[in-house]
Structure formats: C-alpha cells, structure tokens
ChimeraX commands (.cxc) that place a marker at each C-alpha (Angstrom):
marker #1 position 109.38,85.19,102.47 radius 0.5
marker #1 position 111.49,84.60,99.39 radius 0.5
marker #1 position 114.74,83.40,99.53 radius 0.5
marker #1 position 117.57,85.42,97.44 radius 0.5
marker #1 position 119.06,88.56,98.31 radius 0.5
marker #1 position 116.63,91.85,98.72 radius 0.5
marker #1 position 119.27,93.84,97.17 radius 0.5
marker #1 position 120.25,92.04,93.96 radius 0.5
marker #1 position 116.65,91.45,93.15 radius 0.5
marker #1 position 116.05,95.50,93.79 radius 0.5
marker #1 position 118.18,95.83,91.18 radius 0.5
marker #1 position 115.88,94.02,88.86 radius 0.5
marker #1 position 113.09,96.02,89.40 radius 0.5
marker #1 position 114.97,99.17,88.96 radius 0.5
marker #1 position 116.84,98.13,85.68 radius 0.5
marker #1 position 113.44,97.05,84.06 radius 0.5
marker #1 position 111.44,99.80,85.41 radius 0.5
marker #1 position 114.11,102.59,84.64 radius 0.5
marker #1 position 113.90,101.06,80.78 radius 0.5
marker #1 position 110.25,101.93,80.51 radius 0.5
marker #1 position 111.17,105.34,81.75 radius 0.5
marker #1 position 114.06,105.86,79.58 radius 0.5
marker #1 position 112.61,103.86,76.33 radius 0.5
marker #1 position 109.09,103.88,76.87 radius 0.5
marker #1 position 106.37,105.87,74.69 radius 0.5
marker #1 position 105.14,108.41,77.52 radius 0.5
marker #1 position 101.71,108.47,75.73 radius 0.5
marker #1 position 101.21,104.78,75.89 radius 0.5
marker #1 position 100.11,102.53,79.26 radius 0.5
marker #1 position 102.77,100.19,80.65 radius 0.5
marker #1 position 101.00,96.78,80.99 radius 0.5
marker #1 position 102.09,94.14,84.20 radius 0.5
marker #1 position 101.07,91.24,85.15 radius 0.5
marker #1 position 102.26,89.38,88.63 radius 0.5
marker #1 position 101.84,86.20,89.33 radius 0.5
marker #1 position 102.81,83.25,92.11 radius 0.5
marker #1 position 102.61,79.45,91.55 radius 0.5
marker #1 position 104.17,76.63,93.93 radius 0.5
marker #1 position 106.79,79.41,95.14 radius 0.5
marker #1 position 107.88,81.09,91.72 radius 0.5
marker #1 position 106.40,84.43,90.66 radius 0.5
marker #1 position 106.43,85.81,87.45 radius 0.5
marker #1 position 106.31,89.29,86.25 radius 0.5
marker #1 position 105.54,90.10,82.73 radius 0.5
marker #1 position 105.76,93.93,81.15 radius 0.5
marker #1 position 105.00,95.33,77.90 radius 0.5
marker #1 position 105.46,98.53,76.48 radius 0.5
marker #1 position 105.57,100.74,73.77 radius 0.5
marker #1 position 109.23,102.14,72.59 radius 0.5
marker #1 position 109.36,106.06,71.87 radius 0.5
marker #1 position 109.66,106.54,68.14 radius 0.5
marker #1 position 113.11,107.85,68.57 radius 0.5
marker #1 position 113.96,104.79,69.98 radius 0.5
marker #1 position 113.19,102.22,68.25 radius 0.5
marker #1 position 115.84,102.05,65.87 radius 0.5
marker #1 position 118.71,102.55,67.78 radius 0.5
marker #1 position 120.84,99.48,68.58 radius 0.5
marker #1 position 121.26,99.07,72.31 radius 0.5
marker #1 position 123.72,97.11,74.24 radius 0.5
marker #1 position 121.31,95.69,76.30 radius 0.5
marker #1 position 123.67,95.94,79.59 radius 0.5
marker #1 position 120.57,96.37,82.10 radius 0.5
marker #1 position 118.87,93.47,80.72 radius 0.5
marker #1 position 122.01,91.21,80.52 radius 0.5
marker #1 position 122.47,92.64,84.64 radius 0.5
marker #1 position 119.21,91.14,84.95 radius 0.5
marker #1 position 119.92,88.08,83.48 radius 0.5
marker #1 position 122.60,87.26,85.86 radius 0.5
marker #1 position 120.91,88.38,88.87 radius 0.5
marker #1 position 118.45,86.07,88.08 radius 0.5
marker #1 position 120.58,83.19,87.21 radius 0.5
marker #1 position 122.06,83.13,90.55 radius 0.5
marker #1 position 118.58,82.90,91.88 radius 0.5
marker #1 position 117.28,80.13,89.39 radius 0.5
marker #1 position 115.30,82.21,88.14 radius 0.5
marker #1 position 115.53,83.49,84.05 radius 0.5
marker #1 position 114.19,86.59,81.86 radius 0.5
marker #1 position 112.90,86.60,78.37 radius 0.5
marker #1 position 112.79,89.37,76.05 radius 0.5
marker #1 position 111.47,90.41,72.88 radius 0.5
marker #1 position 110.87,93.85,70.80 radius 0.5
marker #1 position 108.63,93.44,68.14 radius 0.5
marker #1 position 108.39,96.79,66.00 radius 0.5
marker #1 position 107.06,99.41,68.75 radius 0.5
marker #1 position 105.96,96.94,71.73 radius 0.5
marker #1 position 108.87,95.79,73.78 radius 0.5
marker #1 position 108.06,92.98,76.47 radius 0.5
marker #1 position 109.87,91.36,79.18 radius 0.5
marker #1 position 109.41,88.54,81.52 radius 0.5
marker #1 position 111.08,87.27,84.65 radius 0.5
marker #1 position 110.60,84.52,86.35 radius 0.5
marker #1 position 112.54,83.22,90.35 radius 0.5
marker link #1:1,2 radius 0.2
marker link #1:2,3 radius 0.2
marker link #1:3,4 radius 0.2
marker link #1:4,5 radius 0.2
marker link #1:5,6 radius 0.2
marker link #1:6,7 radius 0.2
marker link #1:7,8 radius 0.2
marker link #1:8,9 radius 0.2
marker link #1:9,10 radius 0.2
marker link #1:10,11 radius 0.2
marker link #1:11,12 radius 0.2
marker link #1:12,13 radius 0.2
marker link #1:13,14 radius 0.2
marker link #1:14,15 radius 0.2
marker link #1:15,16 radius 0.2
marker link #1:16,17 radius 0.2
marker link #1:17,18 radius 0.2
marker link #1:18,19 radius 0.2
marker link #1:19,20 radius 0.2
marker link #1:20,21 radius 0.2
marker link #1:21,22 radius 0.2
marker link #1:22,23 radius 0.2
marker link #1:23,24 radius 0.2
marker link #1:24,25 radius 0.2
marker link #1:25,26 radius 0.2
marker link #1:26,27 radius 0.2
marker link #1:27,28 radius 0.2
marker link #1:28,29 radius 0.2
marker link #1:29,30 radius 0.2
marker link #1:30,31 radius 0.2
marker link #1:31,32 radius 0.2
marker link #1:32,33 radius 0.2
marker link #1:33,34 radius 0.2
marker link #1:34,35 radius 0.2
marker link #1:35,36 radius 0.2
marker link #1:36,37 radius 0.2
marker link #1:37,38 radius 0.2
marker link #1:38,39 radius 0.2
marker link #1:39,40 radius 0.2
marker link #1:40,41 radius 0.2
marker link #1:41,42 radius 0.2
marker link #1:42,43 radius 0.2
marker link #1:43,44 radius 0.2
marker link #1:44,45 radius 0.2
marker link #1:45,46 radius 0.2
marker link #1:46,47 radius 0.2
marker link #1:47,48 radius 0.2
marker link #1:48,49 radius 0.2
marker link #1:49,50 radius 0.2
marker link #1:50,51 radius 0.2
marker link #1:51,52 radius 0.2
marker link #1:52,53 radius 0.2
marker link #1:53,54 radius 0.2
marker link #1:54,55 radius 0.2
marker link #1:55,56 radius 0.2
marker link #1:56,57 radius 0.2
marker link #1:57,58 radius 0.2
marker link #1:58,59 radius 0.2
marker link #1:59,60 radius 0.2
marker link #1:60,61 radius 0.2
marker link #1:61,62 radius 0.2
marker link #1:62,63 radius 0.2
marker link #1:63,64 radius 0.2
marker link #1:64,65 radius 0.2
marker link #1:65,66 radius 0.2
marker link #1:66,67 radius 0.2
marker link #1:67,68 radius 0.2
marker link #1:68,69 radius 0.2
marker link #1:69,70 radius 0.2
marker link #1:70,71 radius 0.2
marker link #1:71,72 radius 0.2
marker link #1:72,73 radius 0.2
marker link #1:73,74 radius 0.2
marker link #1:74,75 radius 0.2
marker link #1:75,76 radius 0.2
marker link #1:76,77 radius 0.2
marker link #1:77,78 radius 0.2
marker link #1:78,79 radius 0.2
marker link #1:79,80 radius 0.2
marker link #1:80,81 radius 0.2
marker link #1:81,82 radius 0.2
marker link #1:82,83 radius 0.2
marker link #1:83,84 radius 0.2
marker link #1:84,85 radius 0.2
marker link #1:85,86 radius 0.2
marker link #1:86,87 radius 0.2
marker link #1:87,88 radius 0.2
marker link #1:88,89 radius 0.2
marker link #1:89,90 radius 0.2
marker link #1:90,91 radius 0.2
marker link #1:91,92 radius 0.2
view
C-alpha cells in the first residue's frame, strides 16, 4: 500500500500519459521503465515529439500540476526535451 492520495497521484499518470498522446510521434514506441526500492518507485518515460511539435513553446501547466502533486507527496519529477526525444521521470 502506498501512502498519498489515489486521486492526486491519478492525476499524474493521466497528465504524463495524455502528453505522449497529445505530443508524442504516433510512429515511434513510448519507452517505461518502473521501478521500487526501500518504498519509493520510480517511473521513467521517453518519447519522441511529433514534428509539428517540437518547436512550439509550451507552458508546461501539466507538468508543473505534476510537480506539485508530487511535492506534497515527497516525491519530485525531472524533465528534459532534447531535439525530438522528450523524457520524464517521477519519483514518491
């Protein structure tokens, strides 16, 4: 059992997973990874942006949701795009 609140962490999953819907290359696999050590788990993601995509400026308002979400449960997310491979990692 994890400790936080089931609904605020749903919300993480659906912000990260409905940005690899919205800005992810179609054509291109989504790669996870999941992991648990001494009570934390981790969940990496990478992706490829669409071409369209990858020069527009975004406001980054699901990740920064994220962010706080995870903040309140100690936990913290990293980001990074680096040309056309976006990648994201929480951690609680």
């Amino acid at each position: 059992t994890f400790p936080g609140n089931p609904l605020a962490l749903k919300r993480v999953f659906n912000n990260l997973f409905s940005n690899i819907l919205k800005y992810g290359e179609k054509k291109q696999p989504v790669k996870a990874a999941f992991s648990m050590e001494n009570g934390h788990w981790r969940l990496a993601l990478r992706n490829h942006v669409k071409q369209s995509d990858r020069t527009v400026e975004s406001n980054r308002i699901g990740l920064k949701s994220v962010e706080k979400i995870l903040a309140l449960h100690g936990g913290s997310v990293y980001s990074l795009q680096a040309g056309e491979v976006f990648s994201v990692e929480v951690t609680v």
